[in-house]
N, CA, C and O atoms as a MOPAC input file, in Angstrom:
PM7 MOZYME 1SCF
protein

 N     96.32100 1  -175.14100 1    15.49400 1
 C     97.10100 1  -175.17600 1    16.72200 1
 C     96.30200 1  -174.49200 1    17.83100 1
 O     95.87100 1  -173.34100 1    17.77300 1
 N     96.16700 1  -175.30200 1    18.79300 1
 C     95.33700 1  -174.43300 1    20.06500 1
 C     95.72100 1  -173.55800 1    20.50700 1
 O     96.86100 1  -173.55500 1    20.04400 1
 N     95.60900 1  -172.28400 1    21.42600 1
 C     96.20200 1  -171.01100 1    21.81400 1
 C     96.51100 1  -171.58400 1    23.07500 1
 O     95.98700 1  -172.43300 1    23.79500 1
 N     97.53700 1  -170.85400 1    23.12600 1
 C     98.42300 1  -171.12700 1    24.16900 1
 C     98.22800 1  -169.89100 1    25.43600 1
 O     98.24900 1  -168.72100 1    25.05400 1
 N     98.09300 1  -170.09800 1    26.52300 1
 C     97.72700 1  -169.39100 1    27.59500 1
 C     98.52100 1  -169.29700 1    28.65900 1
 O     98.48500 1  -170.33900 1    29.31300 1
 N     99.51800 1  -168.14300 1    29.29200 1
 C    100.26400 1  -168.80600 1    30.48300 1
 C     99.47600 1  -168.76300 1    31.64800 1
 O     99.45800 1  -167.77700 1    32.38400 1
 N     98.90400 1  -169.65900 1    31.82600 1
 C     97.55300 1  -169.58800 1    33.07200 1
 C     98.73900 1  -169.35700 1    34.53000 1
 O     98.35100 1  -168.50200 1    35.32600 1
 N    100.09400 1  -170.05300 1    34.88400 1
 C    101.01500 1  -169.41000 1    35.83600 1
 C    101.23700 1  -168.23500 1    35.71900 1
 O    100.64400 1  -167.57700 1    36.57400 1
 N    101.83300 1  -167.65700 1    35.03700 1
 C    101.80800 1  -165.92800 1    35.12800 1
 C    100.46700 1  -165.23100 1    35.78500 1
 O    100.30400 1  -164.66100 1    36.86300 1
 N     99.46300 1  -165.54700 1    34.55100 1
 C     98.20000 1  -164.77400 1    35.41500 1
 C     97.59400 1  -164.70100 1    36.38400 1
 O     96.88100 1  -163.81900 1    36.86300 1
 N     98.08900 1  -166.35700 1    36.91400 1
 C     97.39600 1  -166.36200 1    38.30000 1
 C     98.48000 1  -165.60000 1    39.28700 1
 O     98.19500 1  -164.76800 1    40.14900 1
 N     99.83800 1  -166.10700 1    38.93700 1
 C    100.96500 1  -164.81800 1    39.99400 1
 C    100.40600 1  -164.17900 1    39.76400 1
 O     99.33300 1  -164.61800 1    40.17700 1
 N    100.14400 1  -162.90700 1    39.15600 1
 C    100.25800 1  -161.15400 1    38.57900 1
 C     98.60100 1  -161.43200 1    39.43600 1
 O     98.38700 1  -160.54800 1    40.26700 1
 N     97.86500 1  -162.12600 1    39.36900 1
 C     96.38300 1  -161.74400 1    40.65200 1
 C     96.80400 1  -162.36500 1    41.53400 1
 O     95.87800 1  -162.19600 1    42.32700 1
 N     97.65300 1  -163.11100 1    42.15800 1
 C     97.57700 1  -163.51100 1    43.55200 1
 C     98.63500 1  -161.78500 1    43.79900 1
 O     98.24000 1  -161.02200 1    44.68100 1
 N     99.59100 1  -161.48200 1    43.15200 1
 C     99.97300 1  -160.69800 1    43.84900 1
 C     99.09300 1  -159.00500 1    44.41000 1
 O     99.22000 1  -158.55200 1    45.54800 1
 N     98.49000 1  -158.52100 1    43.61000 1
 C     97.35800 1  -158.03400 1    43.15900 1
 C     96.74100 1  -158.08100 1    44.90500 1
 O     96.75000 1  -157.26900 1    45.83000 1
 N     96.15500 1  -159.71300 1    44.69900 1
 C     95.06600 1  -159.61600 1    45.36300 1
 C     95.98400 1  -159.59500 1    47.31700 1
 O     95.41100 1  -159.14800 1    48.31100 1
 N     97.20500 1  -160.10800 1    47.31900 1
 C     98.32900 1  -160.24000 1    48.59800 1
 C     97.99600 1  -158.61800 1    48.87800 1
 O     97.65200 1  -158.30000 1    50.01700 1
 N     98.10000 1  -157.59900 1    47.83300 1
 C     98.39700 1  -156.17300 1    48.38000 1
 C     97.10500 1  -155.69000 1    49.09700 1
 O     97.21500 1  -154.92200 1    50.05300 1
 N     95.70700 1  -156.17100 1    48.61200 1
 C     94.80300 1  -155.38300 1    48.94900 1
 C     94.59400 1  -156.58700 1    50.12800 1
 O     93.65900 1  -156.22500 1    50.84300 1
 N     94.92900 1  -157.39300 1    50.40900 1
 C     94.44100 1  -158.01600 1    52.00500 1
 C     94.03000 1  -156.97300 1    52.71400 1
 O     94.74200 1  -155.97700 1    52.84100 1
 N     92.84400 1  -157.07700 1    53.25400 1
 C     91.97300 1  -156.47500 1    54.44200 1
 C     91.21900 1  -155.40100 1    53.91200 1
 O     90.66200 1  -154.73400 1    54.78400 1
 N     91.03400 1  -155.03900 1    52.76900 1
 C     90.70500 1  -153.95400 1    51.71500 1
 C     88.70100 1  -154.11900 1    52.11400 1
 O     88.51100 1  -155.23900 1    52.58800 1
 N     87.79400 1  -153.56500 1    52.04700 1
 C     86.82200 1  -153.87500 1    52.16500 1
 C     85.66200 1  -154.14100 1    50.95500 1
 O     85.46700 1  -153.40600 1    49.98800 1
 N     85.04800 1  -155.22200 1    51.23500 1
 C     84.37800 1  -155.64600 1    50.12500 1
 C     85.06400 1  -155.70900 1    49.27700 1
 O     86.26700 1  -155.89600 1    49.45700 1
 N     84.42600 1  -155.55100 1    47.84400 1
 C     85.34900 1  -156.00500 1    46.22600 1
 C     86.53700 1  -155.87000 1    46.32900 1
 O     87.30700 1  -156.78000 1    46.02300 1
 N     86.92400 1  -154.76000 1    46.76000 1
 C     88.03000 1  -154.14600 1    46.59600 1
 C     89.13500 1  -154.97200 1    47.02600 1
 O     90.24600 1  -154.70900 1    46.56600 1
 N     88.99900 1  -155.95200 1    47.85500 1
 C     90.03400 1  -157.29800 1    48.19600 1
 C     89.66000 1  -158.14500 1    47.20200 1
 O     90.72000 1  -158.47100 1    46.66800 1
 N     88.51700 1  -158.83700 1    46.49400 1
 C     88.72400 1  -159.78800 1    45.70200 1
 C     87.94200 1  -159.88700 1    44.56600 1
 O     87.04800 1  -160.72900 1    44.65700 1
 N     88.03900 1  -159.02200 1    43.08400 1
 C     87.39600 1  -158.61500 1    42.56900 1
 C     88.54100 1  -158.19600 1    41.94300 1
 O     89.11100 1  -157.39700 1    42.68700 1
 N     89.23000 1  -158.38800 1    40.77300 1
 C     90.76500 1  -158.22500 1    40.15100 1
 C     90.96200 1  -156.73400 1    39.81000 1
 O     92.02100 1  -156.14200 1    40.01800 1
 N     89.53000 1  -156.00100 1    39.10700 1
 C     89.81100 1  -154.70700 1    38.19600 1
 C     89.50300 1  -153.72000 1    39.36800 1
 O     90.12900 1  -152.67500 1    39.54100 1
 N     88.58700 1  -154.10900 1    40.06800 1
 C     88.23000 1  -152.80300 1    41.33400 1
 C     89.84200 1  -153.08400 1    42.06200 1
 O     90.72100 1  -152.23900 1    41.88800 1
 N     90.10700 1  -154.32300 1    42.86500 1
 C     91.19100 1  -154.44000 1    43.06600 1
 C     92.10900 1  -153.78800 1    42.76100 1
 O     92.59200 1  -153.10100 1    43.66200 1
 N     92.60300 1  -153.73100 1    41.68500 1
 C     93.56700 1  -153.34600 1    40.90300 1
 C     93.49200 1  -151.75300 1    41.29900 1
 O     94.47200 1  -151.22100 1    41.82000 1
 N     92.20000 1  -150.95700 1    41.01200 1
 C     92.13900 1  -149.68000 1    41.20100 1
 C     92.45500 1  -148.96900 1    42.23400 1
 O     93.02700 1  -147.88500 1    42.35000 1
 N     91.85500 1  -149.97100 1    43.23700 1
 C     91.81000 1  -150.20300 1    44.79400 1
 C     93.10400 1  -149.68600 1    44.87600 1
 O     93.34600 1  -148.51100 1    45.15200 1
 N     93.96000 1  -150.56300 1    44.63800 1
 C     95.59400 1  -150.66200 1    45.05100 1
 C     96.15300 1  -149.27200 1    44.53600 1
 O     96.46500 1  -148.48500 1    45.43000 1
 N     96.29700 1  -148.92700 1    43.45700 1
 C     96.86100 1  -148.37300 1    42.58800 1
 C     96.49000 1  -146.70200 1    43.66500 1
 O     97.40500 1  -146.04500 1    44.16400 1
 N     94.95700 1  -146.32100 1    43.80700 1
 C     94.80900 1  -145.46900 1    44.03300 1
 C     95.65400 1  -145.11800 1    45.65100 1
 O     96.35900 1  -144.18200 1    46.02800 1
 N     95.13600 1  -146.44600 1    46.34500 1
 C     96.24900 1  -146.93800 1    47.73600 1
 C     97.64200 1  -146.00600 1    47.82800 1
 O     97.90100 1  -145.08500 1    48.60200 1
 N     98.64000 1  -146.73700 1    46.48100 1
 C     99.64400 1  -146.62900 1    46.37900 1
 C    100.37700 1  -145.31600 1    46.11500 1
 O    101.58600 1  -145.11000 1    46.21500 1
 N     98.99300 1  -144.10700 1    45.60400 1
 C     99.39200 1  -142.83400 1    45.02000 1
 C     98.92000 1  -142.43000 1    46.67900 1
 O     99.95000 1  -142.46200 1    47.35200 1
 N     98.16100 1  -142.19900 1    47.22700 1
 C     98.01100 1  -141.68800 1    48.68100 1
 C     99.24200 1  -142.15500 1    49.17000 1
 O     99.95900 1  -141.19200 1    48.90000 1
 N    100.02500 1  -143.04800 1    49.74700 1
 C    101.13200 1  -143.53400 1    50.31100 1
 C    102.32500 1  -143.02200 1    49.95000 1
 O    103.20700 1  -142.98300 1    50.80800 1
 N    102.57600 1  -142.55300 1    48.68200 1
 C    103.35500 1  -141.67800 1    47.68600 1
 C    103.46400 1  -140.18600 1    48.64000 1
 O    104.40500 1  -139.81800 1    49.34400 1
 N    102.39600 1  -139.62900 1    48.42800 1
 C    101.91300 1  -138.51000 1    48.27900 1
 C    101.75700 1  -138.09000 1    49.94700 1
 O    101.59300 1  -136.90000 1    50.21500 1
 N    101.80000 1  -138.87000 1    50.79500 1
 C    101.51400 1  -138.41900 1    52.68600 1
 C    102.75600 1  -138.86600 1    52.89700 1
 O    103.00500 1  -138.62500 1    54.07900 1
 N    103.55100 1  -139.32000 1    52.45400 1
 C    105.01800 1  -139.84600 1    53.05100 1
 C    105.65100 1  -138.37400 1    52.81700 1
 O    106.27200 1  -137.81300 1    53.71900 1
 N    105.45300 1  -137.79400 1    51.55700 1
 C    105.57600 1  -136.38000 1    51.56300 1
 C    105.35100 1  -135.46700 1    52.75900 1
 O    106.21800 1  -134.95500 1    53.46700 1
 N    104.07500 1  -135.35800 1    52.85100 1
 C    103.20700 1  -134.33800 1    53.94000 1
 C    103.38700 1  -134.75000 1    54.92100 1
 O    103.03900 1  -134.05300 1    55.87400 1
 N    104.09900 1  -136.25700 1    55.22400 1
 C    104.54500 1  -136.33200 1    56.45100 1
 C    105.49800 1  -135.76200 1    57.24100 1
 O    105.25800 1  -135.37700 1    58.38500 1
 N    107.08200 1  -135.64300 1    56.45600 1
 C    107.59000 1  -134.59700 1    56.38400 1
 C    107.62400 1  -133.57100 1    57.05100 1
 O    108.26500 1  -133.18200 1    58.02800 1
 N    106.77900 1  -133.13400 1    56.34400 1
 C    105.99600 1  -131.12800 1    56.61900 1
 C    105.63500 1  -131.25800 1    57.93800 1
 O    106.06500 1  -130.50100 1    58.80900 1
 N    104.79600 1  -132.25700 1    58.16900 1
 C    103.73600 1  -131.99700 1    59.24800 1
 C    104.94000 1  -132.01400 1    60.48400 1
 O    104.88600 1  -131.14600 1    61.35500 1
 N    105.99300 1  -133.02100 1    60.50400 1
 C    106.63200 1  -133.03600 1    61.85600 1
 C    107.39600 1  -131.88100 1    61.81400 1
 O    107.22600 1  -131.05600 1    62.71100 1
 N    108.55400 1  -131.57800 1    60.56500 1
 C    108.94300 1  -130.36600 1    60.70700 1
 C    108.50500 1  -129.13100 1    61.18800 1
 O    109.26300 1  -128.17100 1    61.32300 1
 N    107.23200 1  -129.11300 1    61.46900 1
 C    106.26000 1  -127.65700 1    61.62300 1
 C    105.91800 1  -127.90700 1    63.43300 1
 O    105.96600 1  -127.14500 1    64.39800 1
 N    105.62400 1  -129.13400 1    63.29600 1
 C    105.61200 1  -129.60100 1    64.85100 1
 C    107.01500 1  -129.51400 1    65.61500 1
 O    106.92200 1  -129.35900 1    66.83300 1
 N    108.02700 1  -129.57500 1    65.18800 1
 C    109.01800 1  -129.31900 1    65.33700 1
 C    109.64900 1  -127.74700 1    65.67300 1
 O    110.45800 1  -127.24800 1    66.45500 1
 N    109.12100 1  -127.48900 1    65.02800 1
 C    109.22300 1  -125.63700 1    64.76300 1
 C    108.53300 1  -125.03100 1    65.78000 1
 O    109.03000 1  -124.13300 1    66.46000 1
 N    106.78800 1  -125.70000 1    66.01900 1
 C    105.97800 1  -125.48000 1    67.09300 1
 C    106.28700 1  -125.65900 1    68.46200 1
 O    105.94800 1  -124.84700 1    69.32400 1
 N    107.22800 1  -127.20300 1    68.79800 1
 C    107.67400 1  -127.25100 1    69.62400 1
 C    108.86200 1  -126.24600 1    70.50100 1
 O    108.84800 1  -125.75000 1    71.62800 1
 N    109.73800 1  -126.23600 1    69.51000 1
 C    110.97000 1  -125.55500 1    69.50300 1
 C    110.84300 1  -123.74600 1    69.99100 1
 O    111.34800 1  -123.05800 1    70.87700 1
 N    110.14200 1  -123.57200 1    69.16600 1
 C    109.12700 1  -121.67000 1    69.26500 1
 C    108.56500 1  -121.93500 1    70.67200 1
 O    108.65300 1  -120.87800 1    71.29700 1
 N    107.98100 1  -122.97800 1    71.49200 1
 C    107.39400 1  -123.01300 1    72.37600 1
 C    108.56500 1  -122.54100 1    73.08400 1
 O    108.53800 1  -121.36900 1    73.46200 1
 N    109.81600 1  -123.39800 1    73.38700 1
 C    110.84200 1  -123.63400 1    74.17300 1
 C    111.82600 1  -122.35500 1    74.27300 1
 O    112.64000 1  -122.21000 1    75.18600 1
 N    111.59900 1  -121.26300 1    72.98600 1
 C    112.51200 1  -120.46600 1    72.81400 1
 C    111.84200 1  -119.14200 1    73.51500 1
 O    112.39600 1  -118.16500 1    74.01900 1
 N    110.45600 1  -119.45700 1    73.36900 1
 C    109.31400 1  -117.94400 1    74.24600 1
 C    109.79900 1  -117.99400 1    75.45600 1
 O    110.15700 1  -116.91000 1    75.91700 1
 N    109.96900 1  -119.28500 1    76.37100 1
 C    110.03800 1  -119.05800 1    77.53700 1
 C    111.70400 1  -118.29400 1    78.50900 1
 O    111.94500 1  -117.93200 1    79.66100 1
 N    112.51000 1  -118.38100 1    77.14100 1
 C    114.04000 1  -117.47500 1    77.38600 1
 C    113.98800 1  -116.39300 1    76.46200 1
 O    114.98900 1  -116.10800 1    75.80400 1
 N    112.51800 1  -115.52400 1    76.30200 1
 C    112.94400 1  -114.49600 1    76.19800 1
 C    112.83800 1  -113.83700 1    74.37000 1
 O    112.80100 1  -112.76300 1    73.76800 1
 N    112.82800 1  -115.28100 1    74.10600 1
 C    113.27600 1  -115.04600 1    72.21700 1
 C    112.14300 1  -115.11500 1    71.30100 1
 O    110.97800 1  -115.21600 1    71.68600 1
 N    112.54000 1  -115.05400 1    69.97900 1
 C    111.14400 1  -116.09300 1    69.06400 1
 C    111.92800 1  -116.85000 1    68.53200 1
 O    113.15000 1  -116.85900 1    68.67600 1
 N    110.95300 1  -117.88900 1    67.54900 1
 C    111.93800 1  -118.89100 1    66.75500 1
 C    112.91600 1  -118.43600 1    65.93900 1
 O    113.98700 1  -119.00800 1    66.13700 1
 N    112.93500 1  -117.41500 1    64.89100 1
 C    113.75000 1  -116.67900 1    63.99600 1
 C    114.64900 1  -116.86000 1    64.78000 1
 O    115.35000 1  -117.87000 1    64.83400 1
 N    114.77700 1  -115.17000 1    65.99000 1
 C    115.85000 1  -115.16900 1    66.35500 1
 C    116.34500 1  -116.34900 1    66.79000 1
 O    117.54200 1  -116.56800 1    66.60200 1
 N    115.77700 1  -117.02900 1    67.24800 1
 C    116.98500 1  -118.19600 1    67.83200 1
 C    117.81600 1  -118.75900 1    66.37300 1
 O    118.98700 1  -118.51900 1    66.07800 1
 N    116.84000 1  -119.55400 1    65.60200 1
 C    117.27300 1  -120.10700 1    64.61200 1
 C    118.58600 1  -119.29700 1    63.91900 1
 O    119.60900 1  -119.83300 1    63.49200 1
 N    118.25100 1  -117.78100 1    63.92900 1
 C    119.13900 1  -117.12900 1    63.62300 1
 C    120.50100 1  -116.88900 1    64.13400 1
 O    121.54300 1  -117.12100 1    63.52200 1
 N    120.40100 1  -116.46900 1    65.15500 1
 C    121.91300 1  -116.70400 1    66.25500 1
 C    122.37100 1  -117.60500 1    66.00500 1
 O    123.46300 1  -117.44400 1    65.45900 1
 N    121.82300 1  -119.40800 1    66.24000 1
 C    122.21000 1  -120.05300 1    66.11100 1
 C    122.83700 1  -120.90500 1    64.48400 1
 O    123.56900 1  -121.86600 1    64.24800 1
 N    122.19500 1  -120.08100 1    63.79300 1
 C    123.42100 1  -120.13900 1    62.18600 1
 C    124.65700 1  -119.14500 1    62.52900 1
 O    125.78100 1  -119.38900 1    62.09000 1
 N    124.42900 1  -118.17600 1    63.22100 1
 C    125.61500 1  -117.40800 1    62.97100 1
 C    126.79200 1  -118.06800 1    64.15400 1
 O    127.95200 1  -118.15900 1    63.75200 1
 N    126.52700 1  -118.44900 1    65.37200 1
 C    127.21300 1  -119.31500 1    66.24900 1
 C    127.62500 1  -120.63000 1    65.58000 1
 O    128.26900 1  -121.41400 1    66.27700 1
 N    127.36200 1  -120.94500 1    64.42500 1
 C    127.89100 1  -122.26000 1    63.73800 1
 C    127.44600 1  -123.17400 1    64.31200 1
 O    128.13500 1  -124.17500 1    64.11900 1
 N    126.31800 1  -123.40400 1    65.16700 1
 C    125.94200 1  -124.62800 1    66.44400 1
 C    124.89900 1  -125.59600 1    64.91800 1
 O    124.01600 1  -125.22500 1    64.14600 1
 N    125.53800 1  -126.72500 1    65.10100 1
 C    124.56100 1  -127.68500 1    63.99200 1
 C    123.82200 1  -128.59800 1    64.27400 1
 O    124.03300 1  -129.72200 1    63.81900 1
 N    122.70200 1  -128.31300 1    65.15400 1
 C    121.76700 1  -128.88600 1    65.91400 1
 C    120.27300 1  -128.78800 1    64.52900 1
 O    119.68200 1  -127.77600 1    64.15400 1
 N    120.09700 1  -130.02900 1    64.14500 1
 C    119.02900 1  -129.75200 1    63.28900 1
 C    117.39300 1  -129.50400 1    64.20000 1
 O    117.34900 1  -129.94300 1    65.35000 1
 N    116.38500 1  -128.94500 1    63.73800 1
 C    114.72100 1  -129.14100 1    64.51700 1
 C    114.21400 1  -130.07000 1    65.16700 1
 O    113.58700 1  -129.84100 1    66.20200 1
 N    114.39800 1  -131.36200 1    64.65800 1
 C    114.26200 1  -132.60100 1    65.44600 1
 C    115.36600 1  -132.75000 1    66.87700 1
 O    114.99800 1  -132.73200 1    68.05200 1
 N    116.33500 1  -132.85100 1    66.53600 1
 C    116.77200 1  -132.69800 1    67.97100 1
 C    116.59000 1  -131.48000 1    68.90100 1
 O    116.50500 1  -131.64900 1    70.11700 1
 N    116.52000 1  -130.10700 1    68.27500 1
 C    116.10100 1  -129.21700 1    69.05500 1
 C    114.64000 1  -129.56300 1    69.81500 1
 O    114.36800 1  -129.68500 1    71.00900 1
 N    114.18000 1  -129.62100 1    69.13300 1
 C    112.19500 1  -129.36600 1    69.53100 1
 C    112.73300 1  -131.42900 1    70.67200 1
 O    112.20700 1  -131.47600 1    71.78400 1
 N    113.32200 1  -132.29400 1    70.41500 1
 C    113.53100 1  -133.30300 1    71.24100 1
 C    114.13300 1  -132.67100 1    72.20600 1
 O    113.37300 1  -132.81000 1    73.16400 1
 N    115.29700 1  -131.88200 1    72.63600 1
 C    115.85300 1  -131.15100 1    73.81600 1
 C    114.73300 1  -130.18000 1    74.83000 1
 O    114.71800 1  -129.92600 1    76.03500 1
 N    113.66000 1  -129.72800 1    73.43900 1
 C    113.02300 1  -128.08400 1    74.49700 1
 C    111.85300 1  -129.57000 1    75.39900 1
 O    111.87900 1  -129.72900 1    76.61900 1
 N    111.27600 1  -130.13900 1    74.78000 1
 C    110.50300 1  -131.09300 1    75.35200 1
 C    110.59400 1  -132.11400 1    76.49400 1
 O    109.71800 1  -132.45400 1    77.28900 1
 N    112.20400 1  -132.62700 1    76.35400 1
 C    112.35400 1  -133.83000 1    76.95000 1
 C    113.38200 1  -133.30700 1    77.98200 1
 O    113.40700 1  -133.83500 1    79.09300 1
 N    114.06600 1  -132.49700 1    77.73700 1
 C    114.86900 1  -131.97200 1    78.38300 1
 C    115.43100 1  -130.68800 1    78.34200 1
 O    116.35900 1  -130.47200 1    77.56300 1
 N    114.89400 1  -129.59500 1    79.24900 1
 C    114.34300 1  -128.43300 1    79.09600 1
 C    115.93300 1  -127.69600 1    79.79300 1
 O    116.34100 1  -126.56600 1    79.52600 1
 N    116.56300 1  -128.62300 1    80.64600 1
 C    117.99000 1  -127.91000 1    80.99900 1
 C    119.00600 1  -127.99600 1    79.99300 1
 O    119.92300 1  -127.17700 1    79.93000 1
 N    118.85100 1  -129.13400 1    79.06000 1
 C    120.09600 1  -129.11900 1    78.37900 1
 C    119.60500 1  -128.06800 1    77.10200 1
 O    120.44400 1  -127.55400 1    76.36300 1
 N    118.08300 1  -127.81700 1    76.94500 1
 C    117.68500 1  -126.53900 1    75.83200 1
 C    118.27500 1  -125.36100 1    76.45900 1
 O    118.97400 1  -124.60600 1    75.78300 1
 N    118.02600 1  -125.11300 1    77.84600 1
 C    118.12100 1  -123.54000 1    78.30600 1
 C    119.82100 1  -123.28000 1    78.02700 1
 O    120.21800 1  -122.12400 1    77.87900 1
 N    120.80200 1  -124.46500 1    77.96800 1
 C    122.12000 1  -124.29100 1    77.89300 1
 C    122.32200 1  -124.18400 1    76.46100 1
 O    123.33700 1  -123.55400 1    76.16300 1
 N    121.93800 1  -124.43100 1    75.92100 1
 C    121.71100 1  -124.29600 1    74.33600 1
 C    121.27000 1  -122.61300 1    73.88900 1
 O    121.72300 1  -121.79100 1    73.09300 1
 N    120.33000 1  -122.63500 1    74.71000 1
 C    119.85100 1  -120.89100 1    74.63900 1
 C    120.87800 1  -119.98600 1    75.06000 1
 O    121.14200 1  -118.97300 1    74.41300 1
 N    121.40700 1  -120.27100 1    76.00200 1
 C    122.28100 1  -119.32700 1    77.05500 1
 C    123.35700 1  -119.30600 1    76.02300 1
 O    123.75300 1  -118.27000 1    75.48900 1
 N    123.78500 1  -120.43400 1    75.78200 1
 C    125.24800 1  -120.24200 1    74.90800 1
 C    124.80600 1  -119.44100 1    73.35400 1
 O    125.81300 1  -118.87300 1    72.93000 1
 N    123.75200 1  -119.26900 1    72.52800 1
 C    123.24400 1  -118.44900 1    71.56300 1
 C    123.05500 1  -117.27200 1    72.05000 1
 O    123.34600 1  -116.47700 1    71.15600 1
 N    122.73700 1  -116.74000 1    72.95100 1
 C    122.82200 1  -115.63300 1    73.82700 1
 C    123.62000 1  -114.77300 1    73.94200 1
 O    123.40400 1  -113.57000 1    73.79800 1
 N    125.21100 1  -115.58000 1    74.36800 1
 C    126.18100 1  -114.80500 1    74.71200 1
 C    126.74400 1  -114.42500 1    73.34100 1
 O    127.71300 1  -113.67000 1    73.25900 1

């Protein structure tokens, strides 16, 4: 009996393979096992900075925000701090978006942690 081969499967499982690494340079787009590595290693960086992406704005966030809070007087702590104990539930992203974009509706934000 001749061996039987699913030549459809294998060619899906490398066209898909080879769909991910489009624009990949040299082998690494069409060349199945570098490919393959190609991707794989791709896919753990993409993993792994979606993480640190995270971090990085939160801190920029923090940077921003600390900027906005020096100029009334404070540091970041204290503000952050007052503002847990005032119950105000303004997360970093919108803060550090207020001290930046709009520096009157931060200082009213400050003033009211203040009192």
């Amino acid at each position: 009996m001749p061996r039987s081969v699913n030549s459809v499967a294998s060619k899906a499982r490398r066209k898909k393979i080879f769909k991910q690494t489009k624009g990949y340079f040299g082998a690494r787009k069409n060349v199945l096992t570098v490919a393959i590595n190609a991707l794989e290693k791709g896919l753990v960086y993409a993993y792994r900075d979606r993480k640190t992406n995270k971090r990085n704005f939160r801190a920029l966030w923090i940077q921003r925000i600390n900027a906005g809070v020096r100029e009334h007087g404070l540091s970041y702590s204290e503000f952050i701090g007052k503002l847990n104990q005032k119950g105000i539930a303004l997360n970093r992203k919108v803060l550090a978006d207020l001290a930046m974009n709009h520096p009157k509706a931060f200082a009213e934000v400050v003033k009211t942690v203040n009192k």
